[in-house]
C-alpha positions in Angstrom: 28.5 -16.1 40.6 25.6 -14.4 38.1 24.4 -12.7 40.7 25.7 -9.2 39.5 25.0 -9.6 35.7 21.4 -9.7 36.9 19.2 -6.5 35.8 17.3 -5.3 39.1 14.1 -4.8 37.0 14.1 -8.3 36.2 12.0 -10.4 36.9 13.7 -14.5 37.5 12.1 -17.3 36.2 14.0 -20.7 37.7 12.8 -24.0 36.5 13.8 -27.2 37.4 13.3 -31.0 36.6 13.3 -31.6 40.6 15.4 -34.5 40.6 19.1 -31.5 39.9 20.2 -29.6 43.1 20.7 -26.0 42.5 22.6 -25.6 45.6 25.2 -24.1 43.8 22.7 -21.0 42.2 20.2 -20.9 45.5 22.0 -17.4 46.1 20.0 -15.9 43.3 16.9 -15.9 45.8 18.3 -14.2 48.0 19.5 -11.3 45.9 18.0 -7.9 46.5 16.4 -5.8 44.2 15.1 -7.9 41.9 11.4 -7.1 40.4 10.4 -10.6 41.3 11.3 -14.4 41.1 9.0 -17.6 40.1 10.4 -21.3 40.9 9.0 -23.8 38.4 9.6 -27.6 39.2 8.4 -30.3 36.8 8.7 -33.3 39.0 9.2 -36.6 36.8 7.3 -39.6 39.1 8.8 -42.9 38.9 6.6 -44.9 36.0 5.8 -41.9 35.1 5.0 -41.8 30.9 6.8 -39.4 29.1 3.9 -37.7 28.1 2.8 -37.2 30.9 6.0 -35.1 31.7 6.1 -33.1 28.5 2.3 -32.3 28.9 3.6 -31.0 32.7 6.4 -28.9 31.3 3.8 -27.4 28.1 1.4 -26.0 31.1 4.2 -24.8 33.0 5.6 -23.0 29.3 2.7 -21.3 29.4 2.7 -20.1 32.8 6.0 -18.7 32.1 5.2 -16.9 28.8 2.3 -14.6 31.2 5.0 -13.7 33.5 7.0 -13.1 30.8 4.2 -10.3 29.4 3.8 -9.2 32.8 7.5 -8.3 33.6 9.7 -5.2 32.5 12.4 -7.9 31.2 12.7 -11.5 32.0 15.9 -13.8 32.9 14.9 -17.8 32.6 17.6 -20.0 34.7 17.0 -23.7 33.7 18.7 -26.1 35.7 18.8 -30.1 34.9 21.3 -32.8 34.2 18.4 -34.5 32.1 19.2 -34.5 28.8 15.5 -35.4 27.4 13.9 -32.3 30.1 16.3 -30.1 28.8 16.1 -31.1 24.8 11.9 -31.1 25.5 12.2 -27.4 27.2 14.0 -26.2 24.1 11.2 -27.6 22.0 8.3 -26.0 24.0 9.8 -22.8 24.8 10.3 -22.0 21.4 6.6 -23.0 20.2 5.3 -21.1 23.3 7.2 -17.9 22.3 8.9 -17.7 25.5 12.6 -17.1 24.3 12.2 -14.1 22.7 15.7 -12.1 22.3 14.8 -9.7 25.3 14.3 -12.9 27.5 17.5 -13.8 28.8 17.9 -17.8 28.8 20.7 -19.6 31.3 20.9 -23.2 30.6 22.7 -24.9 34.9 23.7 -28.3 33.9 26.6 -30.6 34.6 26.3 -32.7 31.5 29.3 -32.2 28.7 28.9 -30.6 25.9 28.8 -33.6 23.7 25.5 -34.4 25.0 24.0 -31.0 24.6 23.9 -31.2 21.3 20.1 -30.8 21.2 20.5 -27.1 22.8 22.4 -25.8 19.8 19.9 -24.7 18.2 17.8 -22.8 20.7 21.4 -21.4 22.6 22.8 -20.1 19.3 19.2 -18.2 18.0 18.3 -16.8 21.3 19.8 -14.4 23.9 21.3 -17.6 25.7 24.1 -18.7 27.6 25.4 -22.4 28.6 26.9 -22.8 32.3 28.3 -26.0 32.8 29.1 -27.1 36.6 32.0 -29.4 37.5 31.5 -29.4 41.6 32.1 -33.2 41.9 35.8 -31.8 42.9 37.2 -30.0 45.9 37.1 -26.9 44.3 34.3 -26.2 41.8 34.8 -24.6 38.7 32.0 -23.3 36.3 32.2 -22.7 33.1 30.2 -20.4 31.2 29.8 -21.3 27.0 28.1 -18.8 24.1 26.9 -20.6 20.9 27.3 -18.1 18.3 24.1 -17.6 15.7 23.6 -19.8 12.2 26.7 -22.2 13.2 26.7 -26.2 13.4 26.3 -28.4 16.2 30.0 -29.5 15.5 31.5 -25.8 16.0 32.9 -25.3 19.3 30.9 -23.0 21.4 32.5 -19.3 22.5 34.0 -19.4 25.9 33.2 -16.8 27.5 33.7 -16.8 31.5 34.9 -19.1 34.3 34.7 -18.8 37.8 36.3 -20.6 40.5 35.8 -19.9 44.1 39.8 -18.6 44.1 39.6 -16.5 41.5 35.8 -15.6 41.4 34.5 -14.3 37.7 37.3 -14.2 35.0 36.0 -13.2 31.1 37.7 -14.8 29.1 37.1 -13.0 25.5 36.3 -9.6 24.7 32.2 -9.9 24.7 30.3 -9.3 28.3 27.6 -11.8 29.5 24.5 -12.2 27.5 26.3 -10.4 24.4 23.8 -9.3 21.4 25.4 -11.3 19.2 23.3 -10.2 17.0 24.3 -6.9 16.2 27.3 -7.8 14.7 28.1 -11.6 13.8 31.8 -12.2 14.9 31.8 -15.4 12.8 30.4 -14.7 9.1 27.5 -16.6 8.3 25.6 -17.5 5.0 21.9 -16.2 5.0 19.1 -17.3 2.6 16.9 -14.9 1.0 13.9 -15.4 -0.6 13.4 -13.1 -4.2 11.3 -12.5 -6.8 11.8 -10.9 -9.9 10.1 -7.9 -10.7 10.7 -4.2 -11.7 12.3 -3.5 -8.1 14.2 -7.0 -8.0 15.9 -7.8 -11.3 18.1 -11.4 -11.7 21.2 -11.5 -12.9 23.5 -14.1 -13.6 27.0 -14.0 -12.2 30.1 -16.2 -11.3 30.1 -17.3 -7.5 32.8 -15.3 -5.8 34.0 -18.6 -3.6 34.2 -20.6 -6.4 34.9 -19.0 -10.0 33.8 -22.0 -12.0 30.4 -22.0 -10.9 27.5 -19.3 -11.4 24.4 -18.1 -9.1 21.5 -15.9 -9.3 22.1 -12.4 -8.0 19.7 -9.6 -7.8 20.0 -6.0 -8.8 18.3 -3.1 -7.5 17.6 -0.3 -4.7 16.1 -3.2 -2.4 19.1 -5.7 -3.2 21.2 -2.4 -2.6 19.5 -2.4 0.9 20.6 -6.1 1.6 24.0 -5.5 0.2 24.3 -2.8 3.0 23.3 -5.1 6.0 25.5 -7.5 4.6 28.6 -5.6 5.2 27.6 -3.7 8.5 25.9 -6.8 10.5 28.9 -9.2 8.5 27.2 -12.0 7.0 27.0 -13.5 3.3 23.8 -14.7 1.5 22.4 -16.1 -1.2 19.2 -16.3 -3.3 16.1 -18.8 -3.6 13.1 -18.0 -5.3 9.8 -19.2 -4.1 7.7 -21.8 -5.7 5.2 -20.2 -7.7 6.9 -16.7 -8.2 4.3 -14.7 -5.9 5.0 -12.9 -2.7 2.2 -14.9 -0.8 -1.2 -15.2 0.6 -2.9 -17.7 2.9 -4.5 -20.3 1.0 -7.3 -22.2 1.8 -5.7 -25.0 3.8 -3.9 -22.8 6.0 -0.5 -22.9 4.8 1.0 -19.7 2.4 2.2 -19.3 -0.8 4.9 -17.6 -2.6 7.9 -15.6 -0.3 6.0 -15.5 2.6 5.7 -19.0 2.2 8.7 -19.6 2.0 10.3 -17.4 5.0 7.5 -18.9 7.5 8.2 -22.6 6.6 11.8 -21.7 7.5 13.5 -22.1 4.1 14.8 -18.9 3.8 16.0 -16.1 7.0 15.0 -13.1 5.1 12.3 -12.1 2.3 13.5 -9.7 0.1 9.9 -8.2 -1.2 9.5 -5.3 -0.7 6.3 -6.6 1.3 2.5 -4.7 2.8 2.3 -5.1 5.8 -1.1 -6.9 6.8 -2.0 -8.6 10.2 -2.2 -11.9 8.4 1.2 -12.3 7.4 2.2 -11.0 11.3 1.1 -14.0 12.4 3.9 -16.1 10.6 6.7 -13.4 9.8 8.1 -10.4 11.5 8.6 -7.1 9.4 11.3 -5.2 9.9 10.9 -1.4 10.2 9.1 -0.1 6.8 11.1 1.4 4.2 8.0 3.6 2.8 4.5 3.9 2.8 2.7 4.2 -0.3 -0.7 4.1 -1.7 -2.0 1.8 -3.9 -3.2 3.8 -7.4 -4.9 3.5 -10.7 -2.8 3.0 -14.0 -4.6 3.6 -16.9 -3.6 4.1 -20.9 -3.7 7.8 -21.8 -6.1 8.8 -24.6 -5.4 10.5 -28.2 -5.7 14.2 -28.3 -9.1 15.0 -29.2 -11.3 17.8 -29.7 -14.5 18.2 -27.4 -17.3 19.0 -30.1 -19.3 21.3 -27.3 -16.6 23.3 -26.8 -17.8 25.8 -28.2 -20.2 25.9 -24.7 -16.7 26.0 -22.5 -15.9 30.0 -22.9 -18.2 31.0 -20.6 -19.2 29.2 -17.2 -22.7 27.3 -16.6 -23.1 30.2 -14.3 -22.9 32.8 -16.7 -25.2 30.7 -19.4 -27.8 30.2 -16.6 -27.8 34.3 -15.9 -28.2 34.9 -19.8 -31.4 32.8 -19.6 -33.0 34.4 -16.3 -32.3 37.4 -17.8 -34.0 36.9 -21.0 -37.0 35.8 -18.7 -36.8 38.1 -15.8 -35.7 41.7 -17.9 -39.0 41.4 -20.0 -41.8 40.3 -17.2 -40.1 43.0 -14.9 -40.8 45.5 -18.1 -44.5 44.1 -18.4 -45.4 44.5 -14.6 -44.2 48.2 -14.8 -46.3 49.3 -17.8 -49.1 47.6 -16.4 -49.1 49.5 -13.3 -48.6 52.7 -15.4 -51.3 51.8 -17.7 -49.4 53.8 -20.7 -49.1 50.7 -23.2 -51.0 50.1 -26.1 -50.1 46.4 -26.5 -51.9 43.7 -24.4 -49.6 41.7 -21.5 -48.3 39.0 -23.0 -47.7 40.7 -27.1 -45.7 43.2 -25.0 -43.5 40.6 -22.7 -43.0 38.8 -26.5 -41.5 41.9 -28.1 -39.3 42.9 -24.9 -38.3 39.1 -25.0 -37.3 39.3 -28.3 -35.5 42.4 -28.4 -33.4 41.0 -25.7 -32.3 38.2 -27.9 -31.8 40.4 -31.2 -29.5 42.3 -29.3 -27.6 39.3 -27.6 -27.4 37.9 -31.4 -25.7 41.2 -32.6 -29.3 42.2 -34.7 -30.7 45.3 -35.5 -33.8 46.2 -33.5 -36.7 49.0 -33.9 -38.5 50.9 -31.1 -41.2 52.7 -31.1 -41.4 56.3 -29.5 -44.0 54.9 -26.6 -41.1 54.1 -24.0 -40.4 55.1 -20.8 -36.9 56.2 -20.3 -35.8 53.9 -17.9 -36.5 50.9 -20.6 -34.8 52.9 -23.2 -31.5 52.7 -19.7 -32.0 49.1 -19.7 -31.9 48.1 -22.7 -28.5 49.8 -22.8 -27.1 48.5 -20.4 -28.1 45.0 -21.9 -26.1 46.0 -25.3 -23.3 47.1 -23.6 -23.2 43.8 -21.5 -23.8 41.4 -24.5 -21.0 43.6 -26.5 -18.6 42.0 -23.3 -19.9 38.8 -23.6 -19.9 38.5 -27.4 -16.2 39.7 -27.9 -15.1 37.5 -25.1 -16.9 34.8 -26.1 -15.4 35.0 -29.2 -12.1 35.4 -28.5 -11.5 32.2 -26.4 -13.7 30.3 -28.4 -10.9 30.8 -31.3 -8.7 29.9 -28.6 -10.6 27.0 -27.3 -11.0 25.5 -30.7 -7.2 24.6 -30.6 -7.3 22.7 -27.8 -7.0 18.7 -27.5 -8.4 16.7 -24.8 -6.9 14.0 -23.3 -9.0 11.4 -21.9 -8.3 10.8 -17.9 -11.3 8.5 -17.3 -10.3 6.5 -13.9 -9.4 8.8 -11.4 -10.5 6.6 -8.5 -11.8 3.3 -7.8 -15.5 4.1 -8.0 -14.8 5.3 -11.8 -13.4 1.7 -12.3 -16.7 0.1 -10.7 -18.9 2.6 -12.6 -18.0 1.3 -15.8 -18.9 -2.1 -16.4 -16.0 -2.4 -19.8 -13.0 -2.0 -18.2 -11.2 -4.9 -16.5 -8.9 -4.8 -13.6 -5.3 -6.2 -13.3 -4.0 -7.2 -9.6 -1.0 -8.6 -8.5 -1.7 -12.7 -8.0 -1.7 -13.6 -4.2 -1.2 -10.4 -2.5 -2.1 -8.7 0.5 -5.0 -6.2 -1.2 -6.7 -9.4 -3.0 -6.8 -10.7 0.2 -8.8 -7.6 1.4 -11.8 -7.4 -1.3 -12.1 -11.0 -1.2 -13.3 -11.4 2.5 -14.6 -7.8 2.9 -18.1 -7.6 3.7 -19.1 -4.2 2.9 -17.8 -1.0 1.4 -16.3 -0.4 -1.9 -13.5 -3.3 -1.8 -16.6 -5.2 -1.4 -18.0 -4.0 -4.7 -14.2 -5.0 -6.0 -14.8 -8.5 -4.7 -18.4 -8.7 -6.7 -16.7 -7.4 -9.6 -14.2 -10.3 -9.7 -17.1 -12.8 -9.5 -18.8 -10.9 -13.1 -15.1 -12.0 -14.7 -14.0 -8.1 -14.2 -10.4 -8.9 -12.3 -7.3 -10.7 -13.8 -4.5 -11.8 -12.1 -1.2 -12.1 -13.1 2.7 -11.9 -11.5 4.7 -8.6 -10.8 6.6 -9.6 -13.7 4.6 -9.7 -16.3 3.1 -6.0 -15.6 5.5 -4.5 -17.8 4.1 -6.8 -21.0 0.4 -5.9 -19.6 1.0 -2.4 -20.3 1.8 -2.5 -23.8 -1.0 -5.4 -24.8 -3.5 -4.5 -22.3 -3.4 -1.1 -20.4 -2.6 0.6 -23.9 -5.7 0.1 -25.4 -7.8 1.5 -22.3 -10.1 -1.4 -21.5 -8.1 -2.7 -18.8 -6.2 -0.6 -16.0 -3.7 -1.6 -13.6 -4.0 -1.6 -9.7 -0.5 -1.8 -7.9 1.3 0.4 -4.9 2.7 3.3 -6.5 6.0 3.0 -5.9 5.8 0.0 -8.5 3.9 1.6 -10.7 6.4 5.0 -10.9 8.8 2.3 -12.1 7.1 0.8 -14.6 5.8 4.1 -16.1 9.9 5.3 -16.0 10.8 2.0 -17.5 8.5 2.5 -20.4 9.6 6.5 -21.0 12.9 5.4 -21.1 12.3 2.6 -23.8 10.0 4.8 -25.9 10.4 8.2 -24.7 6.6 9.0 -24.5 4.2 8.9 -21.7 1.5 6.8 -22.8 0.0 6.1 -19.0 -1.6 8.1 -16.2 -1.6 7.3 -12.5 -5.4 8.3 -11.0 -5.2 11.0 -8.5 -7.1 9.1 -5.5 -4.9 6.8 -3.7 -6.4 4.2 -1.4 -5.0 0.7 0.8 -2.2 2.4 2.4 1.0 0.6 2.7 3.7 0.0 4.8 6.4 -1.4 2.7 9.5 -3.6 4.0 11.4 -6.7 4.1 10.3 -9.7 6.6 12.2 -12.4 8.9 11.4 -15.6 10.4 8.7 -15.7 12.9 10.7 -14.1 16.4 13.9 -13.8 14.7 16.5 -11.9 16.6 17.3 -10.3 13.5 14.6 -7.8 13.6 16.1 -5.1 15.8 19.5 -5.8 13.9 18.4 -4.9 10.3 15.3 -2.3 11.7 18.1 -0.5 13.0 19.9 -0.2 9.5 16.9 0.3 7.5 16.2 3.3 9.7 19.4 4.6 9.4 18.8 4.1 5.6 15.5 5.9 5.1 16.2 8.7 7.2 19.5 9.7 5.4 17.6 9.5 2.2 20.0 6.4 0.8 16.7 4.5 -0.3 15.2 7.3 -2.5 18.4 8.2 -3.8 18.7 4.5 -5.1 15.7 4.5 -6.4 16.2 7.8 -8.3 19.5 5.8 -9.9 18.1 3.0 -11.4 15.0 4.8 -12.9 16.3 8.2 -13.6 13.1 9.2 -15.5 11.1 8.1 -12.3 9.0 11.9 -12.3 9.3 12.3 -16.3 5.1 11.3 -16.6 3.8 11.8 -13.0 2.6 15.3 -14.2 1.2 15.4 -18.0 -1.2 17.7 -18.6 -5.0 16.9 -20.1 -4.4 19.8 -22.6 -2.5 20.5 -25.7 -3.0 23.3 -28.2 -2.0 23.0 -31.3 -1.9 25.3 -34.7 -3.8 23.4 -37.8 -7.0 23.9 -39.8 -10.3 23.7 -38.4 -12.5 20.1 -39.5 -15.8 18.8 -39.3 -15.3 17.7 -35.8 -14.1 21.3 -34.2 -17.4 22.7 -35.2 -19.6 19.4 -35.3 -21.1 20.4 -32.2 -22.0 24.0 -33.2 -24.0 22.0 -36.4 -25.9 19.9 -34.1 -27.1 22.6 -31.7 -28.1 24.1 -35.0 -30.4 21.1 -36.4 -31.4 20.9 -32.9 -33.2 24.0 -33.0 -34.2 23.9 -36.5 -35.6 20.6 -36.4 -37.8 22.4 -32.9 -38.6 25.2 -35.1 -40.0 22.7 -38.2 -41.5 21.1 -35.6 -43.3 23.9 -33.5 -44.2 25.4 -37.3 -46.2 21.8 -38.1 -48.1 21.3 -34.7 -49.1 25.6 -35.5 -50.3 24.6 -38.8 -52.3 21.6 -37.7 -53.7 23.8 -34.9 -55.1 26.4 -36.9 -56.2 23.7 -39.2 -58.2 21.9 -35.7 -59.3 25.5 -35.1 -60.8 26.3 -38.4 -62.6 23.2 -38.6 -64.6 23.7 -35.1 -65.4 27.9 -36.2 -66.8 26.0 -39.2 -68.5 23.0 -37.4 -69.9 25.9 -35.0 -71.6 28.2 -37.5 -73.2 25.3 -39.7 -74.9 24.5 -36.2 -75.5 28.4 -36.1 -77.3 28.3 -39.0 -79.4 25.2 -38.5 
């Protein structure tokens, strides 16, 4: 009578405890079209231990699962008036991952449903339906049950069809066979989530709609305002839990997880609220719906006070230019003395003659007077022009935005990226306790997360919980020995948080990003819920509902994402604006003093061999 509801790229998967005729389904073989069928009998001998059976039915699980990969969609028919076959096959084919919500499931059996009790569970969660056979009369009669999703054993299953040989196939509600039940609950059902507090998930405290007198822990915020949206399209109610230890979780040692993902793996909770990264270690014991965002993880550091570089009086012109100035002063003068001594018109020896030109060069640049005698050819007499006209530029530009220049206050900026961080050995580094990117430097073997991981072993890491960032920032991050690594889109928060308490910007968020994220919410391990709520989420992000939430409850979200590093300001000049300008000048006359001694003690070396020379003359 299923025959038609069968999809012709299917792929039929009957199994059997071999002691239940299927007469009354044996047409299914002989249906055309189909992609392929498989017949799976597990044969219970008489004496035969239990285990024995149940080790049987695990191997042919598996057997089933391959087809299962191998086949464009798959349609498992169990038949069995075994109660213990068919409560053991619900047990292994949901370990063995064969019921997944594309695999259709079609429990044959003749037993009532009072003794099917076992099957609620697997019937309600998966894309299942319940047939029950009453062919011990004249004229059959088949009855075909739905158990809707997150119901009791003691709810009466859905009718659905019947089918008598008279009358053939008759629905009896509104859904089709094999309905996604999924997609929108006709029975409302109470969810669990699993939240955390923290500057995307804040708790509040209200009265419990059902029951005024009582109160419960509610969640504000543009993830909870995500939730609240499947909530009312997919029809279900929910309420909170937090996890244990107030993380979001990472594997521990012993195998099991901490925190939310804890939580939602162990089955205590059908949905973690997060936002969560997504990492291939928590894939293997949650699903993630479709990401919300992706987002880098990023560098928050304390912005420095306003201070004046004391070498700034080196910033109005480039390196460039100050390295031409030099070659100049060297090149110009031995250019001068190779000329004159191919012309063989100077009086002066080679190197008094390169000093002089030298030095003219530099009286000029330093805005002296200079004297020249009358023994120059004119095309010195051109270039030394052109050199005054040149420094004249360079002077009054110079000094020009040097006045300018001397206004300005820096901002320190230090950590740009992470290899800034590593580079210096005072600042510590704050990361979220138990999440996905500890994970990472912790087992990585090479690279820079590697360096992060030998940091943590020199004491350079602390951990603490997502909600005690915000109290970090003001004790910690402030002072600039310790900066904060988080995803972005956290940190943007906590930065508007603290602009709209204080109205200043006291943080910078490093340039580099790096561990890019995929943010989302996750379900139990093959829930059928993820193509429901992936759907919604989609929906969500592409009509820009998620951003504009976010935007709503930090509306100074993009006040301190671009500060500059430079501030003029009017005020007299100090010690410090020139203070660089005064050591430049000891500098050189401390070289001077000291070039001025070692000439003095040379002449003094030199007049004591002359002398030690002609009293060995004379003798």
């Amino acid at each position: 009578m299923l025959v038609p509801a069968f999809d012709p790229r299917c792929t039929i998967l009957l199994l059997t405890d071999g002691s239940t005729s299927y007469d009354h389904i044996k047409g299914i073989g002989q249906v055309r079209g189909l992609l392929g069928m498989a017949v799976f009998e597990v044969a219970a001998a008489d004496g035969q231990e239990p285990n024995v059976t149940q080790a049987q039915l695990d191997q042919v699980i598996s057997q089933a699962q391959r087809l299962r990969q191998l086949s464009w969609c798959v349609t498992v028919v169990v038949v069995s008036d075994d109660p213990a076959f068919l409560a053991a096959f619900a047990d292994f084919s949901l370990n063995g991952r064969l019921l997944l919500w594309p695999t259709r499931l079609l429990v044959v059996t003749r037993l009532p449903l009072s003794e099917l009790q076992d099957l609620h569970e697997t019937i309600s969660m998966t894309n299942a339906m319940l047939l029950i056979a009453d062919d011990t009369s004249l004229s059959p009669r088949y009855i075909v049950y739905l158990y809707l999703p997150y119901t009791t054993y003691d709810i009466s299953p859905l009718r659905v069809a019947s089918w008598t040989p008279h009358r053939g196939l008759r629905l009896t509600s509104h859904l089709p066979l094999f309905p996604d039940k999924f997609s929108k609950f006709l029975r409302r059902p109470s969810l669990v989530v699993t939240a955390q507090r923290s500057v995307l998930t804040r708790p509040v405290i209200r009265q419990d709609p059902d029951d005024p007198s009582r109160q419960q822990l509610w969640f504000t915020g543009h993830v909870p305002n995500m939730l609240e949206e499947f909530a009312g399209s997919v029809n279900f109610s929910y309420i909170y839990v937090l996890s244990p230890d107030g993380t979001w979780g990472i594997k521990q040692a012993d195998g099991s997880w901490s925190g939310m993902v804890g939580v939602v793996s162990r089955k205590e909770a059908d949905i973690g609220l997060g936002p969560f990264g997504v990492s291939a270690s928590r894939a293997e014991v949650v699903d993630f719906l479709w990401p919300v965002m992706i987002t880098n993880s990023r560098i928050l550091g304390g912005r420095g006070m306003p201070k004046v570089n004391p070498w700034g009086f080196l910033l109005p012109l480039a390196p460039l230019v100050w390295v031409a100035i030099l070659t100049t002063l060297l090149v110009v003068p031995a250019i001068a003395l190779l000329m004159s001594s191919r012309l063989s018109l100077k009086m002066a020896t080679g190197q008094e003659r390169w000093t002089v030109d030298a030095f003219q060069l530099i009286r000029v640049l330093l805005q002296q007077d200079i004297s020249e005698t009358g023994d120059c050819w004119w095309w010195e007499w051109l270039v030394l022009g052109v050199w005054m006209m040149m420094t004249l530029v360079l002077t009054r530009s110079y000094a020009g935005n040097l006045m300018s220049l001397l206004a300005v206050r820096y901002i320190q900026q230090p950590y740009q990226s992470l290899r800034d961080v590593l580079d210096d050995p005072s600042v510590t580094m704050i990361w979220q306790t138990n999440s996905t990117s500890s994970g990472y430097f912790r087992y990585a073997e090479s690279g820079i997360l590697w360096e992060v991981g030998e940091a943590e072993k020199k004491g350079r890491i602390f951990y603490e919980r997502v909600v005690d960032h915000a109290r970090s920032l003001d004790t910690l991050v402030r002072k600039g020995d310790h900066v904060l690594i988080e995803e972005e889109m956290m940190l943007t928060i906590l930065t508007s948080q603290h602009f709209s308490r204080t109205g200043r910007c006291d943080f910078y968020m490093s340039r580099e990003g790096f561990l890019t994220w995929m943010i989302t919410l996750i379900v139990q391990k093959d829930s059928p819920l993820v193509s429901t709520l992936s759907d919604r989420i989609m929906r969500i992000t592409e009509a820009g509902l998620f951003l504009k939430w976010m935007k709503d409850i930090t509306p100074n979200s993009t006040s301190c994402l671009y500060q500059p590093t430079k501030i003029t300001i009017t005020t007299t000049f100090s010690a410090s604006n020139v203070s660089g300008m005064f050591v430049a000048l000891g500098a050189g006359l401390l070289s001077g003093l000291l070039v001025f001694v070692l000439e003095i003690f040379s002449a003094q070396v030199l007049h004591f061999e002359i002398s030690s020379h002609g009293t060995r003359m004379i003798s």
